[in-house]
C-alpha positions as a Python dict, from the first residue, in 0.01 Angstrom:
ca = {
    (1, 'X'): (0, 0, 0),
    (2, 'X'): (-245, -309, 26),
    (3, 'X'): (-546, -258, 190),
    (4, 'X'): (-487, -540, 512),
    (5, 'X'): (-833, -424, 681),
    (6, 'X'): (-1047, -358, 402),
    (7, 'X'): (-1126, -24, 491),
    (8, 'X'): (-1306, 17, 95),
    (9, 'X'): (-1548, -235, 215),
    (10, 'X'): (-1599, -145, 561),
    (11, 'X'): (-1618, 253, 427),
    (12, 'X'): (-1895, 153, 236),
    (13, 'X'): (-2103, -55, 450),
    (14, 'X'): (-2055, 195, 745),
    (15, 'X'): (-2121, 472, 569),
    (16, 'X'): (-2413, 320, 370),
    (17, 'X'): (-2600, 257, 715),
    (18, 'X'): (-2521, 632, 750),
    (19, 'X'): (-2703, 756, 433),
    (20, 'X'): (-2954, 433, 512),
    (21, 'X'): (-3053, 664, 830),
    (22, 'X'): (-3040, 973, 642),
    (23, 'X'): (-3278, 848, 380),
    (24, 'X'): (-3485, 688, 631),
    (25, 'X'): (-3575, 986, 822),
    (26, 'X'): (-3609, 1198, 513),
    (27, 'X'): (-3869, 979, 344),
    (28, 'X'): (-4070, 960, 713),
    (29, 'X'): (-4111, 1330, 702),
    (30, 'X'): (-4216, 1308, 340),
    (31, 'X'): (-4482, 1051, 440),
    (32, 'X'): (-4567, 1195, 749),
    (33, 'X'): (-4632, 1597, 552),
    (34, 'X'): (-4733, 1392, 241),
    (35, 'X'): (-4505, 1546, 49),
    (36, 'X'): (-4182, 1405, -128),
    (37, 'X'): (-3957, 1683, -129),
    (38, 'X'): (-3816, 1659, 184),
    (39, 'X'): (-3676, 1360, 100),
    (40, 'X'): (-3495, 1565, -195),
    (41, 'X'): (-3405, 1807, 44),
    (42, 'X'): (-3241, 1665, 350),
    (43, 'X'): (-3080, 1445, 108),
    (44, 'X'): (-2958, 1745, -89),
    (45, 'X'): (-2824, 1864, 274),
    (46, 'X'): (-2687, 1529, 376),
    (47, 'X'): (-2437, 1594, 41),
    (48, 'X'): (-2366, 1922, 75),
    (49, 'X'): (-2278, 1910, 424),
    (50, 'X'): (-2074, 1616, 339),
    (51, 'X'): (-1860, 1820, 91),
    (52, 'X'): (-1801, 2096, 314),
    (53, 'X'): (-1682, 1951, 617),
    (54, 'X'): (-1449, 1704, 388),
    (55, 'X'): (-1309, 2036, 229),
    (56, 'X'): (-1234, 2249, 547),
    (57, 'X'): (-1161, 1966, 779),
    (58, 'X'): (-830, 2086, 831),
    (59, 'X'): (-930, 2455, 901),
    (60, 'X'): (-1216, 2327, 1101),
    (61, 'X'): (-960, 2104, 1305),
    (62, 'X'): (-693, 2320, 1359),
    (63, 'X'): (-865, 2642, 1419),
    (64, 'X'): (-1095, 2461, 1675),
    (65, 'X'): (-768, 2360, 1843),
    (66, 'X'): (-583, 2728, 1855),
    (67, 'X'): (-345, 2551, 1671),
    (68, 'X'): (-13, 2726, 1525),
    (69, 'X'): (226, 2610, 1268),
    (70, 'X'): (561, 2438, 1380),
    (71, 'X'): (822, 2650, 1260),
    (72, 'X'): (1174, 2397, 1198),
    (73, 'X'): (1360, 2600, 1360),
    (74, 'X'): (1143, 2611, 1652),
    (75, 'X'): (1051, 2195, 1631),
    (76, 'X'): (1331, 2059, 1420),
    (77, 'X'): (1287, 1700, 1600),
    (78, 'X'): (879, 1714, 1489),
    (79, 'X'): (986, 1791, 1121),
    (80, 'X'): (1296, 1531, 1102),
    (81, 'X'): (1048, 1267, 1242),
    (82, 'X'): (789, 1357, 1031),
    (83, 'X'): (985, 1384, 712),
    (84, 'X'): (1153, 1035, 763),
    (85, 'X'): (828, 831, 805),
    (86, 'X'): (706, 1003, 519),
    (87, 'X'): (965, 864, 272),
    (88, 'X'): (978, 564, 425),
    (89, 'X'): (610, 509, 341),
    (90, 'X'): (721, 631, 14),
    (91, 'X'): (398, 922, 65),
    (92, 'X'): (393, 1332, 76),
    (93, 'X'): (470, 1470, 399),
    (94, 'X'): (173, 1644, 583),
    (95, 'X'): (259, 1988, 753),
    (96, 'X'): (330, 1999, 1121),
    (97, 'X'): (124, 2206, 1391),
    (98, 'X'): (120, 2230, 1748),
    (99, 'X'): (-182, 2294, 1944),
    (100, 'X'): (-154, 2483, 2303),
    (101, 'X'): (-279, 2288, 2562),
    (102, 'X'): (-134, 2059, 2834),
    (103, 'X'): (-336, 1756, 2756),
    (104, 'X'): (-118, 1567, 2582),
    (105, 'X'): (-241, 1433, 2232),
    (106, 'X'): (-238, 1404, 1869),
    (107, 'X'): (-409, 1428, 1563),
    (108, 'X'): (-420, 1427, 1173),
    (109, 'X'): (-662, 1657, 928),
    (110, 'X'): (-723, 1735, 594),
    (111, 'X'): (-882, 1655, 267),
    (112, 'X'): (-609, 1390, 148),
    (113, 'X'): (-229, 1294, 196),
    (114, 'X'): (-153, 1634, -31),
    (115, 'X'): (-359, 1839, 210),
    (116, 'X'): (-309, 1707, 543),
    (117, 'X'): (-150, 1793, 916),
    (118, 'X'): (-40, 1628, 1148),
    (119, 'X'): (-75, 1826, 1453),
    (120, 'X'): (43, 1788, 1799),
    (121, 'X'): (-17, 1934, 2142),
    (122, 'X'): (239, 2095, 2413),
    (123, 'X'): (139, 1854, 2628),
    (124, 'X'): (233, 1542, 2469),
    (125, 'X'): (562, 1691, 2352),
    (126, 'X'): (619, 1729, 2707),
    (127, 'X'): (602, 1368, 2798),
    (128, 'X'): (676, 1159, 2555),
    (129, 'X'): (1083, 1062, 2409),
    (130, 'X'): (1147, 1096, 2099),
    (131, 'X'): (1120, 686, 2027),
    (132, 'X'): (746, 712, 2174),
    (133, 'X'): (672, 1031, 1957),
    (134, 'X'): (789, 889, 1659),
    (135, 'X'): (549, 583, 1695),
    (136, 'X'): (289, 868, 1798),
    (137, 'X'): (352, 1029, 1400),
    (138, 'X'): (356, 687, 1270),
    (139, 'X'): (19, 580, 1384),
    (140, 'X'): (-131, 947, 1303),
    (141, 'X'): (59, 935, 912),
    (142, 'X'): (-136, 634, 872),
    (143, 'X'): (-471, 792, 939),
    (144, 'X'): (-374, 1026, 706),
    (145, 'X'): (-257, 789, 416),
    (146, 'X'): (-513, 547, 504),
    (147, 'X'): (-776, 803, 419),
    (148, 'X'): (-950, 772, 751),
    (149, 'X'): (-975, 1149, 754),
    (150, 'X'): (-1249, 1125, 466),
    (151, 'X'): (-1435, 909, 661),
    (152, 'X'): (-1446, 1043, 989),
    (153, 'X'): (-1539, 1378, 819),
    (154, 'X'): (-1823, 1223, 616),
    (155, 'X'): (-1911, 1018, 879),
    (156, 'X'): (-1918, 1334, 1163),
    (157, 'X'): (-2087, 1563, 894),
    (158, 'X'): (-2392, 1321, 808),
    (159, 'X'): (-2404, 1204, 1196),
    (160, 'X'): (-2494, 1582, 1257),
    (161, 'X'): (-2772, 1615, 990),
    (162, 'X'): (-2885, 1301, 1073),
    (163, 'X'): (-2970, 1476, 1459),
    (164, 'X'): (-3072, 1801, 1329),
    (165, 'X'): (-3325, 1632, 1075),
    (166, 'X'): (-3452, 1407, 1373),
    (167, 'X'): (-3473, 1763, 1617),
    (168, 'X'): (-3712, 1856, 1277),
    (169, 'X'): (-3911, 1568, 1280),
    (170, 'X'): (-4009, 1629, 1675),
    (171, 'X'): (-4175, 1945, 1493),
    (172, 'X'): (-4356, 1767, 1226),
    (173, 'X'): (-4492, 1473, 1493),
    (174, 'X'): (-4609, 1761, 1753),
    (175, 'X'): (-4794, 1944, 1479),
    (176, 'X'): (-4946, 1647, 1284),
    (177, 'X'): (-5081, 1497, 1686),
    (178, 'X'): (-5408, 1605, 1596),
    (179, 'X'): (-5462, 1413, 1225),
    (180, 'X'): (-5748, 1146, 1196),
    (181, 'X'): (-5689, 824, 1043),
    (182, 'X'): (-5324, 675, 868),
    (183, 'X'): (-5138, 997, 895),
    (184, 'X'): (-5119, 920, 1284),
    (185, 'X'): (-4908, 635, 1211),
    (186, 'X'): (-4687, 852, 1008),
    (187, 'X'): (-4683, 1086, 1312),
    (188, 'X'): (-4597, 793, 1522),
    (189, 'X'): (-4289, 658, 1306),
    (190, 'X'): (-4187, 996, 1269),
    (191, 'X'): (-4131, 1023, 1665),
    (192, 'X'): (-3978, 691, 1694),
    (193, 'X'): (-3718, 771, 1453),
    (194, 'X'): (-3658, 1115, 1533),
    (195, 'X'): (-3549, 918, 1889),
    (196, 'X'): (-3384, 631, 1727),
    (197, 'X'): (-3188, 802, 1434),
    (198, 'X'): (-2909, 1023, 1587),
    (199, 'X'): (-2857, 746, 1865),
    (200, 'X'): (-2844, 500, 1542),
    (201, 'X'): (-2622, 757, 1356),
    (202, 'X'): (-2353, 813, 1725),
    (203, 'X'): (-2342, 402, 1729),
    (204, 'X'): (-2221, 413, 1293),
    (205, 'X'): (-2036, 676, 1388),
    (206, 'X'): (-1815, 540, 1715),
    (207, 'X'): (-1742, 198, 1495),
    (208, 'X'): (-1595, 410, 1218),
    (209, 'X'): (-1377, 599, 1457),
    (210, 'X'): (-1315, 247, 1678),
    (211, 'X'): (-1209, 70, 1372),
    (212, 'X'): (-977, 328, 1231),
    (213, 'X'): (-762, 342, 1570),
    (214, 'X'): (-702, 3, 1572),
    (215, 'X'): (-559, -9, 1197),
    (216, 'X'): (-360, 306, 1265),
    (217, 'X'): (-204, 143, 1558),
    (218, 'X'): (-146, -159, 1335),
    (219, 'X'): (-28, 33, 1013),
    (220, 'X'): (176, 275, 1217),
    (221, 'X'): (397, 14, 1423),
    (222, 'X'): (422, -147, 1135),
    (223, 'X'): (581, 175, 982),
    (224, 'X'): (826, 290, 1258),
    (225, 'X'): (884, -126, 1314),
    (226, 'X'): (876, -46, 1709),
    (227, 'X'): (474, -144, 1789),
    (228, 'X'): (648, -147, 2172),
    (229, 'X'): (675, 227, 2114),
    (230, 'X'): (344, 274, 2083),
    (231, 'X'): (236, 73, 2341),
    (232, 'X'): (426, 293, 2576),
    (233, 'X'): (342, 566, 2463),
    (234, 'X'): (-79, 469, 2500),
    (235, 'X'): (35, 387, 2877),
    (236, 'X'): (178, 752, 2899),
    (237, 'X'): (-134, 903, 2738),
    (238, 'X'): (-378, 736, 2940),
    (239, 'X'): (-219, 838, 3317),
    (240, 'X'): (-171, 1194, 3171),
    (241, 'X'): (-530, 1271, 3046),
    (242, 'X'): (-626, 1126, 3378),
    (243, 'X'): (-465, 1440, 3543),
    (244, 'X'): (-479, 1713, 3265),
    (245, 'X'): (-823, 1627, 3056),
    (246, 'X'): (-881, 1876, 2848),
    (247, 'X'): (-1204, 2081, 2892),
    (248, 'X'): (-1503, 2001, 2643),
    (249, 'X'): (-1629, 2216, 2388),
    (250, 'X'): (-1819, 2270, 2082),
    (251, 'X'): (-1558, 2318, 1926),
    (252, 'X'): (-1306, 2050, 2058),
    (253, 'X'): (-1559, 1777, 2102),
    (254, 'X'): (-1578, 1708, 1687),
    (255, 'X'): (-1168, 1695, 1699),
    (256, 'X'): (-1188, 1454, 2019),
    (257, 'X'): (-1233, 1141, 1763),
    (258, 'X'): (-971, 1180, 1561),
    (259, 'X'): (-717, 1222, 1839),
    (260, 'X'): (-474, 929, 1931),
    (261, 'X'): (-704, 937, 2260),
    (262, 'X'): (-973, 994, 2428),
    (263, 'X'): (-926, 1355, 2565),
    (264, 'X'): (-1199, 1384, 2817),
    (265, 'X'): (-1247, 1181, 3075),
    (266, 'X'): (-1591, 1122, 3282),
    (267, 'X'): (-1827, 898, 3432),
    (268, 'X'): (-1850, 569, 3328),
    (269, 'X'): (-2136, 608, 3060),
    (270, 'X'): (-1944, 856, 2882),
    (271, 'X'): (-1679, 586, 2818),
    (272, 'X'): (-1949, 334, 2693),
    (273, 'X'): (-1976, 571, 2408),
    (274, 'X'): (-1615, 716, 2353),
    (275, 'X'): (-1555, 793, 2005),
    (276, 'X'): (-1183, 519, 2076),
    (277, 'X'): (-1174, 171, 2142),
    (278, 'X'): (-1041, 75, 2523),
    (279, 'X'): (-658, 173, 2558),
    (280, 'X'): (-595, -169, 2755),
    (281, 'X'): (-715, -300, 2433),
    (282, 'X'): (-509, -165, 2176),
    (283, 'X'): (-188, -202, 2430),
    (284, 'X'): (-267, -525, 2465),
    (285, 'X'): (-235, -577, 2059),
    (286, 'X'): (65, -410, 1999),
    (287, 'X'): (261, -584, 2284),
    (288, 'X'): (107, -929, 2111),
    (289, 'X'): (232, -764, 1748),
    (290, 'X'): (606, -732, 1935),
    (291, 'X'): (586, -1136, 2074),
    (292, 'X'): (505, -956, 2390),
    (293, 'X'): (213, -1127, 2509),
}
């Protein structure tokens, strides 16, 4: 499948600025303790981290989610829908999950197109026909054979670090206050960035998350050949969440970006930083994708 949006080179760059950061804030605590292995170290975290969200992502997502898996029996439509965009993008078909909860949504996880799901919530089956959930699977298969789950993991694991390290450096600034001479203006940069890296690290991390919607939504109409589909469906979506949004959590709050969108709904700053671009938007470019508009 060619690569339309150059995701390689927009993986790189946005995830670059990510380990940029990481790096960044590593080598100011090594400056500001004058010594050099904490930039080993957080950068030995940074990778590790990394690794371990991209290998349980799917646990990780799933189990946050109370998530069950959808027997055929049970969801025959899900698996026949599933199934058939699968072979017609010529790729493995993920397995199939539903998630109980009335806010109606949907998402893909795992490691790589042999290890992914594509799960679902009660809600959503609730709402949408099956021409609108269809386009729903489409958008979310692409995620999933786009490889936009490796990024988002990557890019949510090193985001964390990235605050944890600058909660750290708060540590190192407060106990280094009292040093004479150059040190205080490693004391200094060490508070700036401990203040400017995780917001820094959100900002990477919301255009990684933005970007990848609005391919999906391209890639996936362009899949199930019905981009109107979709765009009904985002209407749907959007008045739903408005009246069932689902409660935030630890737990759900990492899953909320890759969702088909935005769960939560709140006051008008949260939106400024919601981890999906404006549904108006994205409806907006499918209906111009049909000849709509």
């Amino acid at each position: 499948m060619p690569d339309r949006h150059f995701n390689g080179l927009k993986t790189a760059l946005l995830l670059g600025g990510m380990w940029f950061l990481l790096l960044l804030v590593g080598g100011l605590i090594a400056g500001g303790t004058r010594n050099s292995i904490w930039l080993w170290i957080f950068a030995g975290i940074g990778l590790a981290s990394t690794l371990w969200s991209y290998w349980n992502s799917a646990t990780l997502a799933l189990r946050s989610m109370n998530a069950r898996p959808a027997s055929p029996t049970e969801y025959p439509q899900l698996h026949a829908i599933v199934n058939e965009l699968a072979s017609r993008a010529g790729q493995v078909a993920p397995t199939v999950w539903v998630a109980p909860t009335r806010t109606p949504n949907a998402f893909a996880t795992g490691r790589n197109p042999q290890n992914a799901a594509v799960c679902c919530t009660e809600g959503i089956l609730e709402i949408l026909g099956e021409r609108e959930l269809r386009a729903v699977l489409g958008h979310e298969l692409m995620h999933v054979y786009n490889r936009d789950i490796l990024t988002s993991s990557i890019a949510a694991a090193m985001a964390g670090i990235i605050t944890s390290i600058a909660q750290v450096m708060f540590f190192f600034g407060g106990a280094g206050r009292n040093n004479e001479g150059g040190n205080v203006l490693s004391v200094i940069g060490m508070l700036v960035a401990a203040l400017v890296a995780p917001f820094a690290a959100m900002l990477i991390q919301f255009s990684i998350s933005r970007t990848r919607e609005y391919d999906a939504d391209e890639d996936g109409a362009r899949l199930t050949a019905d981009p109107l589909a979709l765009a009904s469906a985002l209407k749907k979506l959007e008045r739903a969440t408005d009246h069932v949004p689902m409660e935030p959590t630890p737990a759900n709050q990492n899953v909320a970006a890759m969702m088909i969108a935005n769960p939560f709904r709140g006051a008008s700053l949260t939106r400024l930083f919601a981890t999906h671009p404006p549904m108006e938007d994205r409806i907006a470019r499918l209906e111009r994708m049909a000849g709509y508009r």
